[in-house]
MARMARBA-877785 format. One line per 10 residues: their letters; for each residue y, z, x of N, C-alpha, C, CB. Coordinates in Angstrom, 3 decimals. Atoms other than C-alpha are relative to their C-alpha. Last residue first. Glycine has a CB too. Layout:
<bakes>
A> Y Z X Y Z X Y Z X Y Z X; ...
</bakes>
This chain:
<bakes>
XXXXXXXXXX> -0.955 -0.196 -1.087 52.134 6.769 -42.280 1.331 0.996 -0.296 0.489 -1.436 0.375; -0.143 -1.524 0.176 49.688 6.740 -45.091 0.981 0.745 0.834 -1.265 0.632 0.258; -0.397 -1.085 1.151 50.404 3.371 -45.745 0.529 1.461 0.271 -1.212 0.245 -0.802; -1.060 -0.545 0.158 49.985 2.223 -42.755 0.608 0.254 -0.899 0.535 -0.327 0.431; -0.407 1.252 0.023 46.231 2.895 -42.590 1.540 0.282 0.042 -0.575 -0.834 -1.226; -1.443 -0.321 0.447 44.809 5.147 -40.434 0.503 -1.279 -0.494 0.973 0.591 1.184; -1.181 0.818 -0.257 41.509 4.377 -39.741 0.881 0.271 -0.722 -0.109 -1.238 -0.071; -0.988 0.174 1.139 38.948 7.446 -39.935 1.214 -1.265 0.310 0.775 1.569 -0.208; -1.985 0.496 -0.005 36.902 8.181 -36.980 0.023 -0.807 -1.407 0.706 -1.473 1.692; -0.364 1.864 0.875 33.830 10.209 -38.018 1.473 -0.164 0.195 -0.294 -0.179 -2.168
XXXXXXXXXX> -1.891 0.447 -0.004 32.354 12.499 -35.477 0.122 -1.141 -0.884 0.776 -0.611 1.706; -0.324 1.301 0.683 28.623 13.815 -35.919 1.967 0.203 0.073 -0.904 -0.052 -1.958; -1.688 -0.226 0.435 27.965 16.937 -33.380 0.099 -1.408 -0.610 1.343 0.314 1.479; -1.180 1.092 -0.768 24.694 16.656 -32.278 0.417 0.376 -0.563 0.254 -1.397 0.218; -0.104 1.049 0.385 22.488 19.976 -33.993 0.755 -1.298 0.581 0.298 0.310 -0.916; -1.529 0.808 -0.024 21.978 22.476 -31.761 -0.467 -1.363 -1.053 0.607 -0.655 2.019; 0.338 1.618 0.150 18.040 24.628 -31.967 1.451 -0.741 -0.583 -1.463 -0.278 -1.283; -1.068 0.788 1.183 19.115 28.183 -31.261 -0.117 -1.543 0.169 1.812 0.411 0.251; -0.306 1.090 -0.190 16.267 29.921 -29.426 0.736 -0.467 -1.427 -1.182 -0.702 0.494; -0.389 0.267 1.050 16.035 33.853 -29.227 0.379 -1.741 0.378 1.142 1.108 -0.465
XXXXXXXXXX> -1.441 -0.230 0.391 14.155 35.591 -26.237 0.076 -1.296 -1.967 1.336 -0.803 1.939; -0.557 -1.467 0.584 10.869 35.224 -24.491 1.472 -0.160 -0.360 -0.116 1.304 1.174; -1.178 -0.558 -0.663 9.233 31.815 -23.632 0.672 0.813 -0.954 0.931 -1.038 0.553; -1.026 1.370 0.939 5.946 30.501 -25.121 0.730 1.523 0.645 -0.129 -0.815 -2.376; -0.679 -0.626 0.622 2.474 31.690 -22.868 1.905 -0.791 -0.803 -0.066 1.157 1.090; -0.361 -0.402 1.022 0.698 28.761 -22.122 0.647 0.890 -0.788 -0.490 -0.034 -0.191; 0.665 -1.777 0.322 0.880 28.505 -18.802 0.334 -0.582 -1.503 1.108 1.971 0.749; -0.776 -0.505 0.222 1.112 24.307 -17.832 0.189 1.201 -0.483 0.325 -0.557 -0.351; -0.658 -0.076 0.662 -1.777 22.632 -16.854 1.022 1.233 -0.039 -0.652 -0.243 -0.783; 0.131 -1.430 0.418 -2.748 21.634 -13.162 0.447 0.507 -1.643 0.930 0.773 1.063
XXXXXXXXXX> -1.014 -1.087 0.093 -3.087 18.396 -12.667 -0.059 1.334 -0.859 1.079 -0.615 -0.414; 0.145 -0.839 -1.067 -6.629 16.896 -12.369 1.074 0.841 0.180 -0.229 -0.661 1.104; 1.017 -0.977 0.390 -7.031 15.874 -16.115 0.577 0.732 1.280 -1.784 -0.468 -0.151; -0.239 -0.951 1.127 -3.894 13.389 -15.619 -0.610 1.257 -0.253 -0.219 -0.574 -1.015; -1.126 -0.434 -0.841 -5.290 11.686 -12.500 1.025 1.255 -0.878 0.922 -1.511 0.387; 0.889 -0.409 -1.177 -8.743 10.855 -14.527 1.057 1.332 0.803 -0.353 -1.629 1.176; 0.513 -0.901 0.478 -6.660 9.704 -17.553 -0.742 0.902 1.019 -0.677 -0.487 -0.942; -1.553 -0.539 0.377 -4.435 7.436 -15.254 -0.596 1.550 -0.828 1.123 -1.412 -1.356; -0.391 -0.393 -0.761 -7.803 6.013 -13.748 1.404 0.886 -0.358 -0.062 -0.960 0.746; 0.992 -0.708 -0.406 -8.989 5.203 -17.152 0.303 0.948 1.001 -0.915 -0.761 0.363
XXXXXXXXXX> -0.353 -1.183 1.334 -5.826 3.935 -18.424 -1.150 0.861 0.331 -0.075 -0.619 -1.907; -0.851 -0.284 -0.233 -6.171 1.265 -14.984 0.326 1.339 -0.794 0.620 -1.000 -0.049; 0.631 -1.550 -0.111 -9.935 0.485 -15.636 1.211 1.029 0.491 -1.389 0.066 1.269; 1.198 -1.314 1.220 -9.169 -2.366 -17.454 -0.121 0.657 0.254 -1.277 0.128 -0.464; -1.049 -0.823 1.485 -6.422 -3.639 -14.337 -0.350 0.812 -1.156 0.638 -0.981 -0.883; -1.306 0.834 0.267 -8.961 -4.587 -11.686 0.611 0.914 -1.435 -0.428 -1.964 -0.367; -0.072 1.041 1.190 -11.577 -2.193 -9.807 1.334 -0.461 -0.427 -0.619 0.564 -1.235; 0.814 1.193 0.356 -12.046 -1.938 -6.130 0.393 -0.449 -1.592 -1.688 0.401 0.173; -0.399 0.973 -0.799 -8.738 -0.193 -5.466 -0.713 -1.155 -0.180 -0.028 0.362 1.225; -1.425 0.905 0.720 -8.916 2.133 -8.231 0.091 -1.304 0.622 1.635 0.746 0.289
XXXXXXXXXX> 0.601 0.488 1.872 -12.413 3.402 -6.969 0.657 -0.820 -0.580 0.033 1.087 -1.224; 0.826 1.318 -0.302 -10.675 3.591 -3.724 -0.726 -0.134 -1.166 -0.998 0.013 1.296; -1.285 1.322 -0.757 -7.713 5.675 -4.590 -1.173 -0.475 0.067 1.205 0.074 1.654; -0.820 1.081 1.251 -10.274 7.974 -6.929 0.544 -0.977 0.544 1.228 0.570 -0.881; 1.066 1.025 0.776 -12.293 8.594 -3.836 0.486 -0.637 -1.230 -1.317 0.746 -0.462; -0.085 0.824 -0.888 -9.059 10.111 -1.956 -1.298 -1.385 -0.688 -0.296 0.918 1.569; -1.119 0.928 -0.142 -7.867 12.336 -4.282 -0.383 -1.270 0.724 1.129 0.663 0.725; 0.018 0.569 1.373 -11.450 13.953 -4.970 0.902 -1.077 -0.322 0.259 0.984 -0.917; 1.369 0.999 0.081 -11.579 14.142 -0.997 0.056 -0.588 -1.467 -1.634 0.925 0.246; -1.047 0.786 -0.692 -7.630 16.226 -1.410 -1.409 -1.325 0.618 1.105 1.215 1.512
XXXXXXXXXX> -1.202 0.586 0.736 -9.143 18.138 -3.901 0.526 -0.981 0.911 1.130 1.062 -0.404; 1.151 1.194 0.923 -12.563 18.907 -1.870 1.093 -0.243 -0.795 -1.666 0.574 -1.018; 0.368 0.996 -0.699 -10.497 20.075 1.258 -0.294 -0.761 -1.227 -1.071 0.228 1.067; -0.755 0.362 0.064 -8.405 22.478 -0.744 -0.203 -1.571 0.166 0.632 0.708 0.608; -0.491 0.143 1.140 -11.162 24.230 -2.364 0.954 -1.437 0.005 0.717 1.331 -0.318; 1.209 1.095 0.945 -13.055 24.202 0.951 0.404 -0.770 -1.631 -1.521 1.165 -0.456; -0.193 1.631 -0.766 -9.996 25.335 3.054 -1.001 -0.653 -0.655 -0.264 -0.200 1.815; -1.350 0.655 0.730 -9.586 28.276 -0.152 0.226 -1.195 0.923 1.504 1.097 -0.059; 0.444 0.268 0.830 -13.715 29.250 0.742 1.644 -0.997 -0.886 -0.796 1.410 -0.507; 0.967 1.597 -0.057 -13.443 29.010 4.280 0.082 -0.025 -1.127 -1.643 -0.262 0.552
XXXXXXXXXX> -0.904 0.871 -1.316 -10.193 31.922 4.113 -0.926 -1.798 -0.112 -0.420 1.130 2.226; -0.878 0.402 0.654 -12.358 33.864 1.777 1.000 -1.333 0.791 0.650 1.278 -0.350; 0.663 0.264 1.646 -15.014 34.581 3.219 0.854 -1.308 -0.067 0.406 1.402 -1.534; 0.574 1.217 -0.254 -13.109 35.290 6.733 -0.675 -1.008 -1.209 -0.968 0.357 0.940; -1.094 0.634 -0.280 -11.502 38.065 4.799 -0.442 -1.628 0.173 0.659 0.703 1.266; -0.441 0.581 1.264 -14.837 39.220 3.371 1.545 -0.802 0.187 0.069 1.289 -1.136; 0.594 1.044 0.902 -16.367 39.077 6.621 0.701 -0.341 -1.263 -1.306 0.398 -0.375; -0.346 1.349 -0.657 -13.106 40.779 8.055 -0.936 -1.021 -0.111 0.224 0.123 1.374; -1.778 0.132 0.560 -13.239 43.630 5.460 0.076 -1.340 0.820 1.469 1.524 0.621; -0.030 0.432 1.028 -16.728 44.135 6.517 0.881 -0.540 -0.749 -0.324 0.562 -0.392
XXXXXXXXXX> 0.974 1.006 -0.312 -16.124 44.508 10.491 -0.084 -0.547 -1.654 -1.578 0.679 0.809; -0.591 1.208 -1.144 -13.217 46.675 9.890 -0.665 -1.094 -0.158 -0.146 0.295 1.580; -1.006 0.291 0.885 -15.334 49.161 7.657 0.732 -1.188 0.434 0.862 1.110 -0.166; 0.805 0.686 0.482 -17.569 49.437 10.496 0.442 -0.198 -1.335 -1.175 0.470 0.177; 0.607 -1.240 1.045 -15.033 50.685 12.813 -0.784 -1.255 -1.172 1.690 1.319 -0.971; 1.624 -0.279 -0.193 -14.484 48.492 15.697 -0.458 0.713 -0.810 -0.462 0.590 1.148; 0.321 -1.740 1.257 -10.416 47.655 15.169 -1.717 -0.496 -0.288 1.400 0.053 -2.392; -0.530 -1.303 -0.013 -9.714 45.463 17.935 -0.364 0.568 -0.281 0.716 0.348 -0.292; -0.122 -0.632 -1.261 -12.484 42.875 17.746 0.717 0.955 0.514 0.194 -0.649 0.635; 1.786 -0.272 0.391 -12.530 42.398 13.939 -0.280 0.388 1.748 -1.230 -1.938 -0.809
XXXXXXXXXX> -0.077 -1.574 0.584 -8.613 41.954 14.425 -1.633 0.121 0.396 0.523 0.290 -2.049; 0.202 -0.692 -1.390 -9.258 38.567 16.400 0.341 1.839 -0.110 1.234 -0.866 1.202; 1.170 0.094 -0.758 -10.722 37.101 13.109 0.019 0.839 1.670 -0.213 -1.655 0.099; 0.607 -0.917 0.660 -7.290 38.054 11.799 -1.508 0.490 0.510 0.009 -0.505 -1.282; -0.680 -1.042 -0.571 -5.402 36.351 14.532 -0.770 0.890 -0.693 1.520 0.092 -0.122; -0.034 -0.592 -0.332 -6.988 33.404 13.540 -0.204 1.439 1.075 0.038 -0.380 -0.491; 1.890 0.035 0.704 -7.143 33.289 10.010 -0.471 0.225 1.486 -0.881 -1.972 -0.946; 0.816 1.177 0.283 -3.017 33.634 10.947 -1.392 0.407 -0.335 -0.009 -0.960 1.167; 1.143 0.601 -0.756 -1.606 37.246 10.991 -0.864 -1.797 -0.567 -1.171 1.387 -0.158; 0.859 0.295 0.527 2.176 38.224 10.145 -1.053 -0.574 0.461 0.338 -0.411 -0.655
XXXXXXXXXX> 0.706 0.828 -0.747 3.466 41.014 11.267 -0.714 -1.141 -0.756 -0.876 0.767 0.709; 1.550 0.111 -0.009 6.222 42.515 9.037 -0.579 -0.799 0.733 -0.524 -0.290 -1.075; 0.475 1.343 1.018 10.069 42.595 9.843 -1.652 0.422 0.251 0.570 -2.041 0.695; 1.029 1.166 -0.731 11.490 45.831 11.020 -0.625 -0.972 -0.489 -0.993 0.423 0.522; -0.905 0.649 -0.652 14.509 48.312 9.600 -1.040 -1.468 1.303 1.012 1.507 0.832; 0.800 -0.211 -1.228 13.215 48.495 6.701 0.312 -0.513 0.705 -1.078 -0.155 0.116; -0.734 -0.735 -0.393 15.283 48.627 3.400 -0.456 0.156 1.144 0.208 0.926 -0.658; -1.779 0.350 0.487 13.942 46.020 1.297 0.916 0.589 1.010 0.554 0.791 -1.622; -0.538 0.381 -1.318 10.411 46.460 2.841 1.596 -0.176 -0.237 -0.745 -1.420 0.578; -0.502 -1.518 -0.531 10.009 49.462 -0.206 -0.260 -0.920 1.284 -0.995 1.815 -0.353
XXXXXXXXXX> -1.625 -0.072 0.329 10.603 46.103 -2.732 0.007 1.412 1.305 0.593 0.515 -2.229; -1.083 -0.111 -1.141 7.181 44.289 -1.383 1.247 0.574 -0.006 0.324 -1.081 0.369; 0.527 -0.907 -0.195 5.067 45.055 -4.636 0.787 0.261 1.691 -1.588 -0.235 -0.307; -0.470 -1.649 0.031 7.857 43.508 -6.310 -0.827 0.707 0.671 0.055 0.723 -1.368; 1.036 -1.017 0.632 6.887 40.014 -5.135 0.688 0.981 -0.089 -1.269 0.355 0.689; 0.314 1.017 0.527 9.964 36.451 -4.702 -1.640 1.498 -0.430 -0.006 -1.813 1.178; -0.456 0.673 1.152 12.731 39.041 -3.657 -0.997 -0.758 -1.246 0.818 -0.972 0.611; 0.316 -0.853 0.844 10.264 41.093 -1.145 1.315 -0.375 -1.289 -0.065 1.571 0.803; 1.202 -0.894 0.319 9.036 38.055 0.183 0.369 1.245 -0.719 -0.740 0.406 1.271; 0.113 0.714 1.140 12.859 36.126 0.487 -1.794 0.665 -0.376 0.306 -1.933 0.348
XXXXXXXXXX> -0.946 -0.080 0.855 14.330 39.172 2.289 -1.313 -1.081 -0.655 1.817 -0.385 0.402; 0.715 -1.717 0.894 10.994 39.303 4.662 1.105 -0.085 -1.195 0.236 2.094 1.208; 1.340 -0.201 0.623 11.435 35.525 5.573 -0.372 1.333 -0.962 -0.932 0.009 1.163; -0.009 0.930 1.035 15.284 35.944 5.996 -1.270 0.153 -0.380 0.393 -1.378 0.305; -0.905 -0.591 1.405 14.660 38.879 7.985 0.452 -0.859 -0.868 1.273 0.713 0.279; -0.997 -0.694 -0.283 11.893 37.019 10.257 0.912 0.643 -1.041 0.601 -0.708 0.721; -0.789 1.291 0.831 8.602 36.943 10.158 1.721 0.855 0.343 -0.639 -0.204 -2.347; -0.786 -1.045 0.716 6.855 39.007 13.269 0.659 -1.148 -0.843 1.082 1.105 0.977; -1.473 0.214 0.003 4.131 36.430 14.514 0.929 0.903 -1.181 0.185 -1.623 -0.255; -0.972 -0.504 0.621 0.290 36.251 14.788 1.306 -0.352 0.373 -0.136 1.160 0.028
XXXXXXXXXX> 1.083 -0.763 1.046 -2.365 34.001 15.671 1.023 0.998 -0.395 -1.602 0.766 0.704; 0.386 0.705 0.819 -0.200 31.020 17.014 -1.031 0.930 -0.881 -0.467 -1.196 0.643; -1.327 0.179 1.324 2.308 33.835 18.905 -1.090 -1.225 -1.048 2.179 -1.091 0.875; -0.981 0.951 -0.253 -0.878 34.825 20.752 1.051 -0.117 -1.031 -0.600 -1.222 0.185; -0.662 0.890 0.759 -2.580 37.811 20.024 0.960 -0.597 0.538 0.400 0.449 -0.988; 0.656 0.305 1.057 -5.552 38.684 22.415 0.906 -0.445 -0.970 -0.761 0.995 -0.406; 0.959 1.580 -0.899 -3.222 39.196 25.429 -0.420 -0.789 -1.262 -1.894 0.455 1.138; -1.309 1.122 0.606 -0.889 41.991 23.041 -0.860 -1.360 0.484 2.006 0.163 0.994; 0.501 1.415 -0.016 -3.959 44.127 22.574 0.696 -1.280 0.282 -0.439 -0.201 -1.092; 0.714 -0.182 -1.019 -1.900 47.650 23.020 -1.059 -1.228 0.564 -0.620 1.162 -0.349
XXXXXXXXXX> -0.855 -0.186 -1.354 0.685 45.879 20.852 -1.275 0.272 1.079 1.272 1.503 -0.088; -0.577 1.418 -0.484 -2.342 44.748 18.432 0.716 0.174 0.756 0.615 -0.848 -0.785; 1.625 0.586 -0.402 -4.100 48.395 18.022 0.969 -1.427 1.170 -1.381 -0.897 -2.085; 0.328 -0.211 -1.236 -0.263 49.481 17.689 -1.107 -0.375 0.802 0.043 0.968 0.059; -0.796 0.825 -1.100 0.151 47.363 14.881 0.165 0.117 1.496 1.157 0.056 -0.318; 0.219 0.975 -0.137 -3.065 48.478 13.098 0.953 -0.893 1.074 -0.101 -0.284 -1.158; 1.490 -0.189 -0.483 -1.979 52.074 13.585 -0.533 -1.116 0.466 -0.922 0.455 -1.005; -0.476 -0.941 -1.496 1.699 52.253 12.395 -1.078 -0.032 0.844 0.362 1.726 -0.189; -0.782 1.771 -0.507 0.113 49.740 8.965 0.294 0.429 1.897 2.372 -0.460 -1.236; -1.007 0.084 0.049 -2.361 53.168 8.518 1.076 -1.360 0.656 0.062 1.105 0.364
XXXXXXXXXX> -0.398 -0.264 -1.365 -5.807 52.268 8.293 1.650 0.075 -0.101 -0.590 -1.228 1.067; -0.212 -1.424 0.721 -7.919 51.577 5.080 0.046 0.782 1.311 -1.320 0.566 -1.178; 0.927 -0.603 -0.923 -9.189 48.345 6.569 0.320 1.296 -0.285 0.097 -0.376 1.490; 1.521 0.540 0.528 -7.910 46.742 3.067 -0.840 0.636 1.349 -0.181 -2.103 -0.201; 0.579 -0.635 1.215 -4.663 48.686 3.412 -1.049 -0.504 -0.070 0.621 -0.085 -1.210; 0.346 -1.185 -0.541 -3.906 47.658 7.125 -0.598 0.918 -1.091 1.170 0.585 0.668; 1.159 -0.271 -0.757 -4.300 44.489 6.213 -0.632 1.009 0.360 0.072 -0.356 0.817; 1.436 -0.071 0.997 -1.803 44.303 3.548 -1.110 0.154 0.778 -0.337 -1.340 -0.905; 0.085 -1.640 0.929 0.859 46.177 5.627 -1.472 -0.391 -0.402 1.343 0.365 -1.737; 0.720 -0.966 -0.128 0.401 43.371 8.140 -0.374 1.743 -0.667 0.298 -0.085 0.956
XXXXXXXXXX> -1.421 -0.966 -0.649 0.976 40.424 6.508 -1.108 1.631 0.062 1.987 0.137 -1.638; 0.188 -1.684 0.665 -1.791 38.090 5.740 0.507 0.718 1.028 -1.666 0.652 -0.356; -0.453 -1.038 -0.397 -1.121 34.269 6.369 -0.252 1.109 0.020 0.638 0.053 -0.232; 0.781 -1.253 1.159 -1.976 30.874 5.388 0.043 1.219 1.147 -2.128 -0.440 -0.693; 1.574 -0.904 -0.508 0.377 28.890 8.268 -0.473 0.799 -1.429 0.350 1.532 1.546; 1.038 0.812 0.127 3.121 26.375 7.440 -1.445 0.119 0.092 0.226 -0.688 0.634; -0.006 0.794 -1.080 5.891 28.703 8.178 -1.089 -1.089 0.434 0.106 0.824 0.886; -1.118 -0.261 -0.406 4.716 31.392 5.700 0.512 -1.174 1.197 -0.102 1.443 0.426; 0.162 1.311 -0.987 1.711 30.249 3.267 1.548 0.484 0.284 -0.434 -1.922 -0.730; -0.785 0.357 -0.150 0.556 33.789 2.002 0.805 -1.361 0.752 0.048 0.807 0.134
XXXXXXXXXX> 0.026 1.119 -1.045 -2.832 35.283 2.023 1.269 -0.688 -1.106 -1.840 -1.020 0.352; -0.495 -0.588 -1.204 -2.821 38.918 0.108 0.644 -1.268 0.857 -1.251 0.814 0.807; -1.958 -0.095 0.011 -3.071 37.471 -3.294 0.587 0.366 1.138 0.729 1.159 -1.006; -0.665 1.252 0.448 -6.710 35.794 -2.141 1.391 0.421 -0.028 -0.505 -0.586 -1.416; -0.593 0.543 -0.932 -7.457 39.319 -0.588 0.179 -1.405 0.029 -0.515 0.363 0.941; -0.344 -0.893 -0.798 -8.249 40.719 -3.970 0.982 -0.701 1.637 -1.513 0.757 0.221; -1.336 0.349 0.103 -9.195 38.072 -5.374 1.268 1.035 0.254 0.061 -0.482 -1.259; -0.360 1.158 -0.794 -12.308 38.217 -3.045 1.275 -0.017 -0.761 -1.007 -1.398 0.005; -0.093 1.169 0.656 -12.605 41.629 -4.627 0.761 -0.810 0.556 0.329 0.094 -1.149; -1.390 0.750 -0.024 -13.452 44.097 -1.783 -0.244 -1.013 -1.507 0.249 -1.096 1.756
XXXXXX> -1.153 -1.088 0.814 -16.577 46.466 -3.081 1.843 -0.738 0.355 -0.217 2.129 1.010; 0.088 0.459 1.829 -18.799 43.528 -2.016 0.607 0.963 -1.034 -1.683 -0.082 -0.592; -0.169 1.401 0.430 -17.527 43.474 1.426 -0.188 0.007 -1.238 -0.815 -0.970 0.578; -1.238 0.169 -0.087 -18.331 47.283 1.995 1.163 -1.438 -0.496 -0.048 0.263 1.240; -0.601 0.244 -0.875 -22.269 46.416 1.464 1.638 0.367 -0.468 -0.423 -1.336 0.387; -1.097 0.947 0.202 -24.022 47.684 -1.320 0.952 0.101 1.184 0.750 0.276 -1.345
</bakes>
């Protein structure tokens, strides 16, 4: 059994991150799946600096890292660091597999790579599925309108099912009754 098939692809699914418009993997997490100290991997890359361009990696910045270790807890021990994380494009990652030569390395970056074609394939064939419905719609006339609506309906994502924690107080409106004063009562 290959190294690759002891990664779980969802494994390095939670790792990849959309930061600045790029899918991502920061460099702690990398350095844990090549089972290499983070101090290690980054130096590989300094001593490599040619090989990464700013479009294959890029340090995020302290806003970025504040809102990462706000929005995951497993990020709370960058809270206090005095350096922002690297982050690697698909890539920058692919240009890891040439730094780091250990044969661990090499497997970790098939299964990286894996993965990477397999979430542009996911994304691609949703955004093809989107595109054949619009013309389907286009040729036919109004009857097939509730059809197409049911179609577009299925494809959204549903909603978690779990039911929200705590105590709910269901309000009644408030009924007001005006009263006319007569002058009598004056």
């Amino acid at each position: 059994m290959t190294e690759s098939a002891l990664i779980p692809i969802e494994r390095v699914e939670q790792a990849i991150y959309l930061i600045r418009g790029h899918k991502v993997m920061l460099d702690r997490d990398l350095a844990d799946l090549y089972g290499v100290e983070t101090k290690a991997l980054n130096q590989a890359v300094k001593r490599n600096a040619d090989r990464f361009p700013s479009d294959f990696v890029f340090r995020l910045s302290d806003e970025e890292k504040n809102e990462l270790v706000t929005i995951c807890d497993r990020f709370k021990t960058m809270k206090h660091s005095t350096s922002c994380p690297l982050a690697f494009t698909e890539q920058g990652v692919a240009m890891l597999s040439g730094t780091l030569r250990s044969p661990r390395a090499i497997e970790v970056n098939i299964a990286i790579m894996r993965t990477f074609v397999k979430m542009r394939q996911m994304l691609e064939s949703s955004e093809e599925l989107s595109r054949k419905l619009a013309e389907l719609e286009s040729k036919y006339d109004e009857q097939f309108r509730l059809v197409f609506d049911a179609i577009r309906e299925l494809m959204i994502p549903p909603e978690p099912k779990s039911k929200p924690i705590g105590f709910h107080v269901r309000e009644e409106p408030a009924v007001y009754t005006v009263r006319k004063i007569s002058e009598d009562n004056k």
